[in-house]
Biotite code that builds the C-alpha atoms (Angstrom):
import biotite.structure as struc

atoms = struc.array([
    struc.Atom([153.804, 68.304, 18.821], chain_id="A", res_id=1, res_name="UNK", atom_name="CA", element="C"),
    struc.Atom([157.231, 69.576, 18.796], chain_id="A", res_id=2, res_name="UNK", atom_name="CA", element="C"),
    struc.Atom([157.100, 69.623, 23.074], chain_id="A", res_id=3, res_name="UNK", atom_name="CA", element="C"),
    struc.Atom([155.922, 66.026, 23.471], chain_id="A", res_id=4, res_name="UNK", atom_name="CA", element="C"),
    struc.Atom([158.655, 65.004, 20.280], chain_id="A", res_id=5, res_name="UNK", atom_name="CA", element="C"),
    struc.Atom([160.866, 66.758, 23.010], chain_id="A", res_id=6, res_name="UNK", atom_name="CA", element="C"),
    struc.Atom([159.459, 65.157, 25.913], chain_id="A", res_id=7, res_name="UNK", atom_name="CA", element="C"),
    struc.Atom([159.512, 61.884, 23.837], chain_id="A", res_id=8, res_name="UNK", atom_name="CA", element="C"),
    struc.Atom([163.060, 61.870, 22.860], chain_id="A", res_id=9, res_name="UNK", atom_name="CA", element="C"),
    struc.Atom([164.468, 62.990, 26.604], chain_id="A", res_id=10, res_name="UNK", atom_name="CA", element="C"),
    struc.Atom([162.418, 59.757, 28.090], chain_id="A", res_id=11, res_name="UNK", atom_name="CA", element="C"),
    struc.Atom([164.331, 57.786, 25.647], chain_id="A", res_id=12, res_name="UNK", atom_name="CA", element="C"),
    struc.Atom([167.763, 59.615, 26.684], chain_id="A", res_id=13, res_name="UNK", atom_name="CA", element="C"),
    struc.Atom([167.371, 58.852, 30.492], chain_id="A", res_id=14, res_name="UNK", atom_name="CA", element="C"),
    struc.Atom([166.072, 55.153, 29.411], chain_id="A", res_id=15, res_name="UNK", atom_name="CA", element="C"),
    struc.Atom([169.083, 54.555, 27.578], chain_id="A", res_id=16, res_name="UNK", atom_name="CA", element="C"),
    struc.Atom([171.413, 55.926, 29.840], chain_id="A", res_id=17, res_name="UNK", atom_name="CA", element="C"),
    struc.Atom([169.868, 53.936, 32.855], chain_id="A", res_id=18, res_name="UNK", atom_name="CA", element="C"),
    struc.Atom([170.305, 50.811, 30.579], chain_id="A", res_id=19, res_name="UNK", atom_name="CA", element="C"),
    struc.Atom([173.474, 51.658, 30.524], chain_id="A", res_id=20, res_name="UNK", atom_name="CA", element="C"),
    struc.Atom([174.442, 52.654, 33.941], chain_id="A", res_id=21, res_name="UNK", atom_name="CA", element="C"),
    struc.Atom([172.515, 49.192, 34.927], chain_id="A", res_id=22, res_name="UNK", atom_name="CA", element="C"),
    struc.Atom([174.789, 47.387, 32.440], chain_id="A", res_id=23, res_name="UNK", atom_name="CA", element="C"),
    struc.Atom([178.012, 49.175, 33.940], chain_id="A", res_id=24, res_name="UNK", atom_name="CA", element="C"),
    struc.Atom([176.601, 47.669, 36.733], chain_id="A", res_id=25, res_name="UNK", atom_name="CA", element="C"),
    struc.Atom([176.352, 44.518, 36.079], chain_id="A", res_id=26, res_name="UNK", atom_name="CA", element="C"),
    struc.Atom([179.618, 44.347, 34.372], chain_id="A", res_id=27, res_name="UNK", atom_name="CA", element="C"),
    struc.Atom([181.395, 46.145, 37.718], chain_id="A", res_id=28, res_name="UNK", atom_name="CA", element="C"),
    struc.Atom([179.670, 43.277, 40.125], chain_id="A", res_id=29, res_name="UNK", atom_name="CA", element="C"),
    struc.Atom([180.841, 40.611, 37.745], chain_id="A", res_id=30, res_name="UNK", atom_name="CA", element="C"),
    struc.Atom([184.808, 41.702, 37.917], chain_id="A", res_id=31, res_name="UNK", atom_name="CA", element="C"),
    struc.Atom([184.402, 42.335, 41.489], chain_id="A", res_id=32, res_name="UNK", atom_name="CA", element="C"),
    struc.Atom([183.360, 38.699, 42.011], chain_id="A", res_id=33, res_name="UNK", atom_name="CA", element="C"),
    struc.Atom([186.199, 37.245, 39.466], chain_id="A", res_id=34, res_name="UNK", atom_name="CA", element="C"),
    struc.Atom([188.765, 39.812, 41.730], chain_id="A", res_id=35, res_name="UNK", atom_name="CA", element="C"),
    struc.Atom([187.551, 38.315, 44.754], chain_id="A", res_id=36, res_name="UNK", atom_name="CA", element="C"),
    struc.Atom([188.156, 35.010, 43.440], chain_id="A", res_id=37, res_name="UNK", atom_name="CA", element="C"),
    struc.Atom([191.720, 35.609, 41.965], chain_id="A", res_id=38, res_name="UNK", atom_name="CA", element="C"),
    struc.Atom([192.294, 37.021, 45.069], chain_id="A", res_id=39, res_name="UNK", atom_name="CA", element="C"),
    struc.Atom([191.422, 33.956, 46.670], chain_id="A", res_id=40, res_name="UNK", atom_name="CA", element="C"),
    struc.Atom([193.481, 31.746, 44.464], chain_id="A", res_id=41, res_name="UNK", atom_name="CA", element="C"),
    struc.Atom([196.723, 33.454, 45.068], chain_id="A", res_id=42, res_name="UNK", atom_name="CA", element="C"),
    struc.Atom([195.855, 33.425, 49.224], chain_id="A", res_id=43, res_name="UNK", atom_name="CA", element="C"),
    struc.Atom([195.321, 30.202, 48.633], chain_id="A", res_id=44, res_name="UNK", atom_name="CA", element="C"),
    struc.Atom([198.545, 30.174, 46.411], chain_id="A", res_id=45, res_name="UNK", atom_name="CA", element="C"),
    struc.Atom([200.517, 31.633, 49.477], chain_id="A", res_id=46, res_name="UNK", atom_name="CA", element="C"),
    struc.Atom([199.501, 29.639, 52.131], chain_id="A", res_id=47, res_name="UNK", atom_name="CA", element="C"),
    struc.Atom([201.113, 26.439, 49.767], chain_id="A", res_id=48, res_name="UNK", atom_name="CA", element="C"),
    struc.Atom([203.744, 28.302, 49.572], chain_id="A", res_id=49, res_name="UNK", atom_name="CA", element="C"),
    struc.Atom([204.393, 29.330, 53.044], chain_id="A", res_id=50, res_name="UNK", atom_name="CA", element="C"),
    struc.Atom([203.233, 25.772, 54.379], chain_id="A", res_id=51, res_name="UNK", atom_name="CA", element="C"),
    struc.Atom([205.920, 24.377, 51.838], chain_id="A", res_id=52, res_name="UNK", atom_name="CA", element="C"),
    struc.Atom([208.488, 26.551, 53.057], chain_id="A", res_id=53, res_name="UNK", atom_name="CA", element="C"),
    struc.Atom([208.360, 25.853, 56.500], chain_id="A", res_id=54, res_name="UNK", atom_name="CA", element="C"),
    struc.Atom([208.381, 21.770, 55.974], chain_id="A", res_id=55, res_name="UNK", atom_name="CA", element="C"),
    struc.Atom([212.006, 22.603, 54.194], chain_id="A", res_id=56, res_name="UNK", atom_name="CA", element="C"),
    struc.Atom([212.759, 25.154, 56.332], chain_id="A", res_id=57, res_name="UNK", atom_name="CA", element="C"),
    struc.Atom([212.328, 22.456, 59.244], chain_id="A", res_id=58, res_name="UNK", atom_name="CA", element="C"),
    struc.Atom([215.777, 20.813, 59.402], chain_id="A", res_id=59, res_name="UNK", atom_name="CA", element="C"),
    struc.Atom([217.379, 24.432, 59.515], chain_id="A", res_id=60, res_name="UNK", atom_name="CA", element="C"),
    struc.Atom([219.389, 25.350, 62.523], chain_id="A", res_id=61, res_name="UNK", atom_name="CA", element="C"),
    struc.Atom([218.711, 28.948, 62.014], chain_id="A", res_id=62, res_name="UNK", atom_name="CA", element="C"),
    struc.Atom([217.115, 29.748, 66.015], chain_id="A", res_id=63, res_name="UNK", atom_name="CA", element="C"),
    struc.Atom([214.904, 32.690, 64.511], chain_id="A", res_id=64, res_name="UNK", atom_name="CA", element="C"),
    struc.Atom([213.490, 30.564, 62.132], chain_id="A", res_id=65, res_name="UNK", atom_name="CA", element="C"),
    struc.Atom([212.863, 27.314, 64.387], chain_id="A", res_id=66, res_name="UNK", atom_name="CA", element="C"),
    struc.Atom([211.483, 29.706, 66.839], chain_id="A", res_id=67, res_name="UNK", atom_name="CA", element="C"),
    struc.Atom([209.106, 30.966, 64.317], chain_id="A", res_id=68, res_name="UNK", atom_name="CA", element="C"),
    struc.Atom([208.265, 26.955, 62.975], chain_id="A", res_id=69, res_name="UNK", atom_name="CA", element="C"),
    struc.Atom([207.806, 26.075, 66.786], chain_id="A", res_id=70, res_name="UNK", atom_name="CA", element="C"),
    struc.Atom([205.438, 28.656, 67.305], chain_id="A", res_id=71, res_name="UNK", atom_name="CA", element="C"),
    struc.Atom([203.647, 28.213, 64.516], chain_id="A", res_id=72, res_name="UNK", atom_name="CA", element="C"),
    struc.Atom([202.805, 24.231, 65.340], chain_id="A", res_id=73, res_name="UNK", atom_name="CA", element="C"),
    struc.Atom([202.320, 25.445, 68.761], chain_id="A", res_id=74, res_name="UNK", atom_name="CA", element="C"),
    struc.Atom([199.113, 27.620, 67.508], chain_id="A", res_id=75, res_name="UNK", atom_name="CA", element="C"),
    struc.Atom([198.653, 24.487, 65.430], chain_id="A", res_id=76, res_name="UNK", atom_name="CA", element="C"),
    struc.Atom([197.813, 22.168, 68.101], chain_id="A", res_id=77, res_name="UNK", atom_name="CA", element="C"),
    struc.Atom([195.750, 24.516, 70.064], chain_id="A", res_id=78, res_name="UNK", atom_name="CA", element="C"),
    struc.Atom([193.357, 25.427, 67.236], chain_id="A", res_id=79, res_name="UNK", atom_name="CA", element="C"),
    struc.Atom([193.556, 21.391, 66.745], chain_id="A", res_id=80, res_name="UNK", atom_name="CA", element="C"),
    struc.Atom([192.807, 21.095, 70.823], chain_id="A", res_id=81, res_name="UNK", atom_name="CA", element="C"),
    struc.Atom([190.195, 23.887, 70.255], chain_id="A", res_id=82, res_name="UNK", atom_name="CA", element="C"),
    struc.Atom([188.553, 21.851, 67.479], chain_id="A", res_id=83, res_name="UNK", atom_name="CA", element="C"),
    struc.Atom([188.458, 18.377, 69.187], chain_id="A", res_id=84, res_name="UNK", atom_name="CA", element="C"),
    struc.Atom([186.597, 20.395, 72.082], chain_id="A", res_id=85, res_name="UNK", atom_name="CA", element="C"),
    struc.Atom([183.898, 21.861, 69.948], chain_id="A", res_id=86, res_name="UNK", atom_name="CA", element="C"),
    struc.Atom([183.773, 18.312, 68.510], chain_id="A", res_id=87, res_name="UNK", atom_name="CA", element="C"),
    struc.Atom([183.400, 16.843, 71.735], chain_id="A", res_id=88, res_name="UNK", atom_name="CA", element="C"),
    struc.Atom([180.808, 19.752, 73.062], chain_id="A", res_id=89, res_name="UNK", atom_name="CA", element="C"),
    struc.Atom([178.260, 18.820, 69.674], chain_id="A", res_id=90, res_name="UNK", atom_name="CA", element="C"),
    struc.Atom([178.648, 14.953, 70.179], chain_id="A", res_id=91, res_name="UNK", atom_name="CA", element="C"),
    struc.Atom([180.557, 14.915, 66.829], chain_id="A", res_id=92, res_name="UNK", atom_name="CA", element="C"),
    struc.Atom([183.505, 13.314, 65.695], chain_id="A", res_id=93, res_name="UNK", atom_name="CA", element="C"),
    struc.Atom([185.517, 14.068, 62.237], chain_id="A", res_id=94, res_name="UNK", atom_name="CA", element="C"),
    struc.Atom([186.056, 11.105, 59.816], chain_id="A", res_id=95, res_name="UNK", atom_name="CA", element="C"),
    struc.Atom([189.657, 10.995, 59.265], chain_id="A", res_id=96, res_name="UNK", atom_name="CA", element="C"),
    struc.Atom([189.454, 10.052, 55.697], chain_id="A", res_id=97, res_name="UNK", atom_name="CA", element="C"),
    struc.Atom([187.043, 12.811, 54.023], chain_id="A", res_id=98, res_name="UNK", atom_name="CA", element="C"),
    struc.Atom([187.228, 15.035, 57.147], chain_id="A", res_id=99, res_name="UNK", atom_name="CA", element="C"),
    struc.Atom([183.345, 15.483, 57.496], chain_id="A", res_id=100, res_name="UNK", atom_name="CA", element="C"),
    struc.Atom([181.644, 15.944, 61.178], chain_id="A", res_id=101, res_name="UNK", atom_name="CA", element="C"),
    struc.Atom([179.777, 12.896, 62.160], chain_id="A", res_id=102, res_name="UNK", atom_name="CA", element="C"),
    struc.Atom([177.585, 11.728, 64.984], chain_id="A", res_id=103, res_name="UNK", atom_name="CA", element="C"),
    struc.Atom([180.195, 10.122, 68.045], chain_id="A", res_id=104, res_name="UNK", atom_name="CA", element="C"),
    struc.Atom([178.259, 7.000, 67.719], chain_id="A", res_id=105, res_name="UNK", atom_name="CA", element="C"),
    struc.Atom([178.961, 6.409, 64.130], chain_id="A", res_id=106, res_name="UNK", atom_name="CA", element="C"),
    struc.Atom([180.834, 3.407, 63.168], chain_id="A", res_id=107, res_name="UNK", atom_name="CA", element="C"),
    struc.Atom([181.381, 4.073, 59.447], chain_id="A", res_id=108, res_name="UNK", atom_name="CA", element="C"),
    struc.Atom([181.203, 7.290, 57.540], chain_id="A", res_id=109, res_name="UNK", atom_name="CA", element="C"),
    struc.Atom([178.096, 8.189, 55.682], chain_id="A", res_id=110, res_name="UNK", atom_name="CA", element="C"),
    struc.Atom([180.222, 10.056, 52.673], chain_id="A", res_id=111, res_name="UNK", atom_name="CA", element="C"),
    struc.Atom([182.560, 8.080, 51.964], chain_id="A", res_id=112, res_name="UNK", atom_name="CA", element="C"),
    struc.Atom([182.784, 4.690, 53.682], chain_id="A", res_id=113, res_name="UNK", atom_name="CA", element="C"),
    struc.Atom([185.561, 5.033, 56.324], chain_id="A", res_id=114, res_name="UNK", atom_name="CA", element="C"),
    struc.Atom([185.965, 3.491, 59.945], chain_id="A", res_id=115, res_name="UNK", atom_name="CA", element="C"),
    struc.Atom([185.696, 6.324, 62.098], chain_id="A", res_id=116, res_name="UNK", atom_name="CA", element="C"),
    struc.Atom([185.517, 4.638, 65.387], chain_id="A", res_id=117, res_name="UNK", atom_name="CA", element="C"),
    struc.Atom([187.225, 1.924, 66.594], chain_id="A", res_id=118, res_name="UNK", atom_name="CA", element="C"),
])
């Protein structure tokens, strides 16, 4: 009996440490997910910050920097352009309250109740 006790007790050694190797696991997916999402927040944090910038940064007479601003609404209005023309392409429009894509034809929007066309 003292083989199978042996057996016995080195099954319950790997079960317990693939229980918890599994829970490491689990516990390494889960902080990868909240880093990703902190991560997130503080792109998200930079981009207000950089937008907010450049609005006060606006009335500057610094030429580097209004060369950078004017480039940057440049690239602005062509993604804009680039939008309207994948829009257009799909026979969609964008409500201009709630900023959903809609069907060209539609006189109201379906989310939230604003004139789209006029």
């Amino acid at each position: 009996m003292d083989k199978f006790d042996d057996v016995l007790q080195k099954a319950k050694d790997m079960a317990e440490t693939a229980y918890k190797k599994t829970g490491d696991a689990i516990d390494i997916g889960k902080q990868r997910v909240e880093i990703a999402s902190l991560n997130g927040k503080i792109s998200n944090l930079y981009e207000q910050l950089g937008r907010k910038a450049i609005e006060d940064l606006k009335e500057t007479e610094n030429e580097d920097v209004c060369l950078i601003i004017n480039n940057i609404k440049s690239l602005e209005d062509k993604v804009e352009e680039l939008k309207t023309n994948i829009l257009n392409t799909k026979g969609k429009v964008v409500c201009p309250n709630c900023k959903k894509e809609l069907d060209i034809n539609t006189k109201f929007c379906s989310y939230c109740g604003a004139k789209v066309n006029e």
